[in-house]
C-alpha positions in Angstrom: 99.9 68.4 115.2 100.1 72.1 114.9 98.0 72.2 118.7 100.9 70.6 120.5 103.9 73.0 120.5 100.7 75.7 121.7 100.1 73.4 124.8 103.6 73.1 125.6 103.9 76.4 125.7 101.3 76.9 127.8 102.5 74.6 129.8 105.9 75.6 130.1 104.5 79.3 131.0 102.3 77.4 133.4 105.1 76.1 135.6 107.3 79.3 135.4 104.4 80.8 137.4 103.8 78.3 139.5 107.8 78.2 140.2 107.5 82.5 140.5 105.0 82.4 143.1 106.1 79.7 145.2 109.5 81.1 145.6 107.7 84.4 146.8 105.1 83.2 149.1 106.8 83.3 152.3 104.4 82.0 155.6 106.2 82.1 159.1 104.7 81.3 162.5 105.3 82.6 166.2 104.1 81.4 169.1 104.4 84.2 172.4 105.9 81.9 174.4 107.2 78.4 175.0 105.6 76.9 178.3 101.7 77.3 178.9 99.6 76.1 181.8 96.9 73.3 180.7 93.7 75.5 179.0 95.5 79.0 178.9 95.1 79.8 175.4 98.1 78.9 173.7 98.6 82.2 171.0 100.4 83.4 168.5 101.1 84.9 165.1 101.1 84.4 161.6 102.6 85.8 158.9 102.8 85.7 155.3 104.6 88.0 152.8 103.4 88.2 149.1 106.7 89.0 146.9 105.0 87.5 143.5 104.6 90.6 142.0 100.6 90.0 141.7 98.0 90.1 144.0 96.9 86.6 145.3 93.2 85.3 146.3 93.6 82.8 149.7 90.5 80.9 150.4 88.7 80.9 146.9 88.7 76.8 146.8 85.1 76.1 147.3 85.1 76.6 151.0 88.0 75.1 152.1 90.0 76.7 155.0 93.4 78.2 153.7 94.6 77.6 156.8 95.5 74.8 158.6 97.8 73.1 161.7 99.8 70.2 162.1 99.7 69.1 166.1 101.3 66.5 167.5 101.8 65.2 170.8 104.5 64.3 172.6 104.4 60.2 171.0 104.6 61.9 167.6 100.8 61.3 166.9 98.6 63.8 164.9 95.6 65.5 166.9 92.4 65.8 165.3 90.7 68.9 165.3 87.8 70.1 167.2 84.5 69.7 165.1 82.8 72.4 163.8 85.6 75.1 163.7 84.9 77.8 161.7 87.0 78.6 158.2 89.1 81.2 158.0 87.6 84.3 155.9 89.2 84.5 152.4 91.5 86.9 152.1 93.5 89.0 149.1 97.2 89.9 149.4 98.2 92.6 147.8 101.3 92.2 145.9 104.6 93.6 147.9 101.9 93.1 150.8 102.8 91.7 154.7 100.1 90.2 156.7 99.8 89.2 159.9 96.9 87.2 161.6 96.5 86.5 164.9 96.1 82.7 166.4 94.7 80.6 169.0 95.7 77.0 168.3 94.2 75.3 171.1 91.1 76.7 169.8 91.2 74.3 167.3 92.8 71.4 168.6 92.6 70.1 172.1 95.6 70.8 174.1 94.7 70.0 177.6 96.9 66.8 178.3 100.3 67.7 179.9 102.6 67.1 177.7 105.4 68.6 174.9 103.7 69.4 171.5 104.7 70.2 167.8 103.2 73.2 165.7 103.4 73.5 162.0 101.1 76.4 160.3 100.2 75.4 156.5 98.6 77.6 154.3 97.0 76.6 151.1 96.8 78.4 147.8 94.4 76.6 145.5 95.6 78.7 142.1 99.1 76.8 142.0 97.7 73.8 144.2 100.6 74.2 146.7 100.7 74.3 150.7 103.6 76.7 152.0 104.1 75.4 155.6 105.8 77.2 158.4 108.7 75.7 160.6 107.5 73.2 163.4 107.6 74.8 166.9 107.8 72.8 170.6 105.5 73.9 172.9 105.1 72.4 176.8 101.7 72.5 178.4 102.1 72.3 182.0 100.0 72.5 185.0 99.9 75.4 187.7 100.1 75.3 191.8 97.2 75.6 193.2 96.3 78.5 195.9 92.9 78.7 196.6 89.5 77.5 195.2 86.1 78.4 196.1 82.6 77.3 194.8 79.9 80.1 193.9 76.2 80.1 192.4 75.6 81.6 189.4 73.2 85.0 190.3 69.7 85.4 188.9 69.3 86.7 185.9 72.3 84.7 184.6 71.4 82.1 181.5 72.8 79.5 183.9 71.1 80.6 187.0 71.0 78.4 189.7 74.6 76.1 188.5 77.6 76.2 190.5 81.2 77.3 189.2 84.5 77.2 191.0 87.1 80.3 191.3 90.3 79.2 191.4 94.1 81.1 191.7 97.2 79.6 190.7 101.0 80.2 190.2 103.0 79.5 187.6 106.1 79.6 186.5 106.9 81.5 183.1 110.3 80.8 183.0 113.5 80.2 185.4 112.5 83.3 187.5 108.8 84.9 185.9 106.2 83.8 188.2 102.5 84.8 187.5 99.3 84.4 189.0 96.5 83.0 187.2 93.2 82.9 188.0 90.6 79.4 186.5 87.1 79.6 186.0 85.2 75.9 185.5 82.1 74.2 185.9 82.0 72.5 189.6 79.6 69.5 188.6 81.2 68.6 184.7 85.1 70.4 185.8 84.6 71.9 182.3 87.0 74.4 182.4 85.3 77.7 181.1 88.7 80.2 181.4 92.2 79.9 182.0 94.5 83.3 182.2 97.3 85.1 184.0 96.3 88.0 186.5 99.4 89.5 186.4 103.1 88.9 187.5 103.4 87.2 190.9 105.8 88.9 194.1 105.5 85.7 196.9 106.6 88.1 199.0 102.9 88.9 200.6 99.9 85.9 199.5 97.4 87.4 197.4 94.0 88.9 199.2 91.0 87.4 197.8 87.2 88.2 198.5 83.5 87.8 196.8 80.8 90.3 196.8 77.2 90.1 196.9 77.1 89.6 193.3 79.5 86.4 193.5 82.6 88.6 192.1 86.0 87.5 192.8 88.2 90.7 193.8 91.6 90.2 193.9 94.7 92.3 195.3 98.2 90.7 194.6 102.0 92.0 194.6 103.1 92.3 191.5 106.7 94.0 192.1 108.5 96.0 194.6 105.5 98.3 196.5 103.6 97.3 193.5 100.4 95.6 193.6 97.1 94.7 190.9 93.7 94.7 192.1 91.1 92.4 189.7 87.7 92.2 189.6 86.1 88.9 188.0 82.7 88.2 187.1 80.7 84.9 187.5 81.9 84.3 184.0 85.8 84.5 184.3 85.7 87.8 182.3 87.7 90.7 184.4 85.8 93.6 184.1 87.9 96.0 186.3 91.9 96.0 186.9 94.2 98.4 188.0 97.7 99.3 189.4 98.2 100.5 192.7 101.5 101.2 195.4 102.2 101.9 198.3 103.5 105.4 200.1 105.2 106.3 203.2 101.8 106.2 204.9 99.8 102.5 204.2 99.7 100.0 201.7 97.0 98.5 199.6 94.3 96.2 201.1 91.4 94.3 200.3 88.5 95.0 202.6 84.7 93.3 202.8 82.1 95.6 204.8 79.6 93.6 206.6 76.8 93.8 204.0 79.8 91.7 201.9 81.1 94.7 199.8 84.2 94.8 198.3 87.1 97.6 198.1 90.0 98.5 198.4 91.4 101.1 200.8 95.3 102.5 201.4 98.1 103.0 198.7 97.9 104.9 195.8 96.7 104.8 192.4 99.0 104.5 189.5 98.1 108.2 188.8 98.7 109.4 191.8 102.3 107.2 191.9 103.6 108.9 188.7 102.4 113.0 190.6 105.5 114.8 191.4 105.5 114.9 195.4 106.0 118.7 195.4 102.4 118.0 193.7 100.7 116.8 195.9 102.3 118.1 199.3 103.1 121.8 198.6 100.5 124.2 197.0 100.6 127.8 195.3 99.7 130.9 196.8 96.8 131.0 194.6 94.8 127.6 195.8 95.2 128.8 199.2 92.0 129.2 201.0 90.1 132.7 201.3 90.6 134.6 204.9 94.3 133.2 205.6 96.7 136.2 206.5 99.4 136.8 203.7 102.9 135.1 204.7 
């Protein structure tokens, strides 16, 4: 008799913590934009604010992710996740503590179909054995215009030497007005698509200029603004290894140009360095860098 008021008090102190931590665990989730194209990563962030007054222990439940999604498609039906995902690495919030965690939800679940989707983040703390879930966001996953396409071999030396991949560039709309390029990378017998991402913002003012070298590159120069322009260099596995600004001057503008052993470059404009030089910079000189043997002025 004596052991009961003991277990209600435990009880009772029980619940108050379990009703002081859940009112301050807050988890909130933010997606960088609304529209994607079909296999662009579709990305975001997490975030979740430990007010308990304590420091709190996420992902010590016997292996069991912390984290979690709720995706559904446009019917209103759940979409299973991809098998073999990887759990999220435990983590320790310290108390008073913010953190944020980067996402990539179609890493998890396939998002390909074009379509309108729903996104709820859930995160699990096994101490209390509650979920605090985020709000639900609408995503659309559209499609781009395709530009150009163009079949290459994969080099020697590659793992995958000897297969065939296609290069393609898109456009897409970002919004009412933001259009971007994109460039696709995907396998030309199975059209599994390897890479999806945006070059850069897209001026239809002048067609991009597209070439590939010897070592089955894709270069590309595109108008990105107003005399503005990005040149990209792609390898054979949709990774770009090189890209920079350039612009034009009073004199030329930027061009892609292939010599005739199939190299690749760029010639005319200026570099973004040379675009932010004062012109008193680079058209007057002192007295002092002037060359030996002139007469004095």
């Amino acid at each position: 008799m004596k052991r009961f008021p003991a277990l209600a008090l435990i009880t009772t102190v029980a619940l108050a913590f379990t009703g002081s931590i859940s009112a301050q665990i807050t988890v909130d989730l933010e997606l960088d934009r609304s529209l994607y194209m079909a296999h662009e990563p579709i990305t975001g962030e997490l975030t979740v604010v430990n007010r308990a007054g304590q420091d709190l222990i996420f992902g010590d439940s016997g292996g069991l992710n912390w984290l979690d999604f709720n995706v559904t498609d446009s019917q209103g039906y759940l979409i299973s996740p991809v098998s073999g995902r990887e759990a999220e690495r435990p983590m320790v919030l310290s108390a008073g503590q913010t953190y944020k965690h980067k996402v990539t939800i179609n890493s998890r679940y396939p998002m390909t179909t074009i379509g309108s989707y729903k996104i709820k983040a859930s995160v699990s703390f096994p101490k209390i054995n509650r979920v605090f879930e985020t709000k639900t966001i609408a995503v659309q996953v559209t499609d781009g215009q395709p530009m150009w396409s163009q079949i290459v071999g994969v080099p020697q030396g590659h793992p995958q030497a000897g297969s065939y991949r296609e290069y393609s560039l898109m456009t897409y709309y970002h919004g009412a007005r933001a259009k971007a390029l994109y460039f696709r990378l995907k396998d030309s017998d199975s059209g599994m698509v390897y890479r999806t991402f945006p070059i850069g913002d897209y001026m239809t003012l002048r067609p991009p200029a597209h070439a590939i070298d010897p070592q089955n590159q894709l270069h590309v120069l595109h108008m990105t603004g107003p005399k503005a322009y990005k040149y990209t260099i792609i390898n054979i596995d949709g990774e770009p290894i090189e890209q920079k600004n350039l612009f034009e001057n009073e004199r030329s503008r930027p061009e892609l140009k292939v010599s005739s052993y199939g190299e690749v470059t760029v010639t005319g404009g200026i570099s973004e360095e040379q675009q932010k030089t004062p012109y008193e910079q680079t058209e007057f000189h002192r007295l002092s860098e002037r060359p030996p043997g002139l007469p004095n002025p």
